[in-house]
N, C-alpha and C positions, 0 to 999 in steps of 0.2 A: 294625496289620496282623494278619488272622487269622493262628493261630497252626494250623496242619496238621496235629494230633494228631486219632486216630481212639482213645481209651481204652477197653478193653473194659469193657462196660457189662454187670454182672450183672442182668439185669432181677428177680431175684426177690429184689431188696434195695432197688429204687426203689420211687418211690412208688405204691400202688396205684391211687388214685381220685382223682379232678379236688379232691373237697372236701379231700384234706388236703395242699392247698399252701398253704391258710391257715396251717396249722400250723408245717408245712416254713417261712413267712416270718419268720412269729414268732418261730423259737427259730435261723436261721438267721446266725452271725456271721463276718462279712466274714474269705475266705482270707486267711493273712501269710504263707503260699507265694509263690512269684512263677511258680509251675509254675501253667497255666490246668486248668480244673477239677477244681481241691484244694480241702474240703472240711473248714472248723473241726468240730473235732466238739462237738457241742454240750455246754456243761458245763465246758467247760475254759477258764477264764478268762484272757487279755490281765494282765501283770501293770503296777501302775501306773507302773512306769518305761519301760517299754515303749510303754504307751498317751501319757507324757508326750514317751517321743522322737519317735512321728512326729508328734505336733500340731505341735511344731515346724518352723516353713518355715526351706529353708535361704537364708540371707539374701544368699547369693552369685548367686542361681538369678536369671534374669530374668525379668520378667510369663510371655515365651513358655515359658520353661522349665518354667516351674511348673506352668503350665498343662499341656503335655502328661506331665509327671511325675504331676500328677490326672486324665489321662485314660487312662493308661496304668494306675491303679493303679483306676484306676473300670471296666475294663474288663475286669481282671483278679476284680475281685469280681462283675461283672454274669457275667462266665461262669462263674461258682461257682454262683450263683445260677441261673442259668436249665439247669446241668446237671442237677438234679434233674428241673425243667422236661421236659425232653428225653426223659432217660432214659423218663421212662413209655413212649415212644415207640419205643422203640433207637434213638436219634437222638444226632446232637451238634449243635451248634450249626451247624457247617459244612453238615452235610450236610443240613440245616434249609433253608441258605441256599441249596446249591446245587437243591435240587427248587426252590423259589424261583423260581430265574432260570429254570430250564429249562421250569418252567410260566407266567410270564410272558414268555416269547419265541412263545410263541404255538405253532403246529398245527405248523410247521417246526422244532421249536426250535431251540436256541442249537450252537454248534462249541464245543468242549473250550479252545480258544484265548479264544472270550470269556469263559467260565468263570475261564479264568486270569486274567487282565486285572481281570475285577470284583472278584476276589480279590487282586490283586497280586500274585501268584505266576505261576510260569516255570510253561507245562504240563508240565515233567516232575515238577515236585514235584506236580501236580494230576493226573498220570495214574495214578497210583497209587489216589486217592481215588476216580475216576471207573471205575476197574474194581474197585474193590470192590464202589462201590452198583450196579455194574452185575450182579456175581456174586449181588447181595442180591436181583436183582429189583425195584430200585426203578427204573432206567433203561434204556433202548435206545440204546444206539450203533449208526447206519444209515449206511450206506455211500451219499454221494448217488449218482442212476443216470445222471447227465452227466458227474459228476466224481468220478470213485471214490477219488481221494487226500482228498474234503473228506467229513469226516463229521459229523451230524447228532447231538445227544443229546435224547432224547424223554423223557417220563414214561410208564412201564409204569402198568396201571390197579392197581395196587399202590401205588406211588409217589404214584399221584394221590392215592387213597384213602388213605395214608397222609399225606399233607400236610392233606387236609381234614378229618381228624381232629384236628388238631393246632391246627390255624385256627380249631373249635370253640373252643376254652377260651383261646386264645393272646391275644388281645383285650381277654379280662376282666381273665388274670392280669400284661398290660403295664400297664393301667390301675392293679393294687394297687400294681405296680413302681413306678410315679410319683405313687402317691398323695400324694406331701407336695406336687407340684407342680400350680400351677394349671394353668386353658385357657393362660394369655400366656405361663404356662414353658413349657409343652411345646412351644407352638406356635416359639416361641424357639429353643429349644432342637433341634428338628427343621430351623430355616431353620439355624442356625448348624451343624450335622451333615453339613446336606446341600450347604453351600460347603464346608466339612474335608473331606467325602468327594471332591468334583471337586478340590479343592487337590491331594490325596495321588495322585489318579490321574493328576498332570499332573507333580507332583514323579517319579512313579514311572519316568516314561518318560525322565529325562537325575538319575539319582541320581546329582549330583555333589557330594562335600561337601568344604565350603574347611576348610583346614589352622586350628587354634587363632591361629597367629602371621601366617594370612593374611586373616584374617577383618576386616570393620568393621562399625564401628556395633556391637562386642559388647554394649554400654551399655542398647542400646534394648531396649524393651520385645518 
């Protein structure tokens, strides 16, 4: 689940130019925050008792556990990562995604409601965000002219032009991101993303979770 943090971003401490995210990857080692875009500083070295405790799995965890204990901590470093990314931009991650949706919903765009929903957040945790970028210029919120309780989010030609700036280099630098993986990983890895993502959005709508002592099948994978 996104995490709703808007960080202030000093932009004259990100990175200047598209060529030095090379560099940015190179020397870039994975946050041990658990706070989303915290930022190792480079040079400070992981000491080796540290590096030996988290290799270890814990041996109580089940298949499923484990798994999302490394997606949650792979998620936690991809957004370390990609906030340098951003920043060139004044951007976060979020609000990455949300010009996103709002320019893939097409000429009518999207209600603040699905915004939330794609995001699994309640719209009031997302109204907040949504009148920020709107005070930013990056959005319009329209009052429809049938129904004036339902309102519209559009892309300001700022907002545009700042996504499609962004979509310039964005492509290239996913690609270094996955470099260790082939066509069949990624392609894998994107079919198995995209049943996790309808899973959570279906889990999201009856979040009920059974008690330790009323649970079964703890055992299973």
């Amino acid at each position: 689940m996104l995490i709703l943090e808007e960080p202030h971003l000093d932009t004259a401490s990100t990175l200047g130019d598209v060529g030095q995210w090379e560099t940015a990857m190179s020397e870039y080692h994975p946050p041990q925050s658990d706070r989303p875009h915290s930022l190792q500083l480079v040079g400070v070295q992981e000491s080796e008792a540290d590096h030996e405790l988290d290799s270890q799995p814990n041996p109580s965890m089940t298949t499923s556990a484990r798994a999302v204990d490394l997606l949650l901590r792979v998620s936690h470093q991809l957004r370390g990562i990609l906030a340098s990314h951003f920043a060139e931009f004044d951007l976060t991650d979020v609000r990455y995604s949300v010009l996103q949706m709002i320019r893939n919903a097409g000429d009518g765009g999207c209600s603040q409601k699905q915004v939330a929903d794609e995001l699994l957040q309640s719209e009031s945790s997302i109204s907040t965000l949504i009148e920020r970028m709107r005070r930013d210029g990056l959005i319009y919120r329209l009052t429809a002219p049938r129904d004036r309780r339902r309102k519209s989010l559009i892309l300001s030609d700022r907002g545009r032009e700042l996504l499609d700036r962004v979509e310039e280099c964005h492509e290239t630098r996913m690609q270094q991101l996955l470099a260790n993986l082939d066509a069949n990983d990624r392609g894998h890895l994107e079919s198995v993303m995209t049943r996790m993502a309808a899973s959570f959005t279906e889990f999201s709508k009856q979040p009920v979770w059974t008690a330790p002592n009323e649970s079964t099948g703890t055992n299973a994978a």
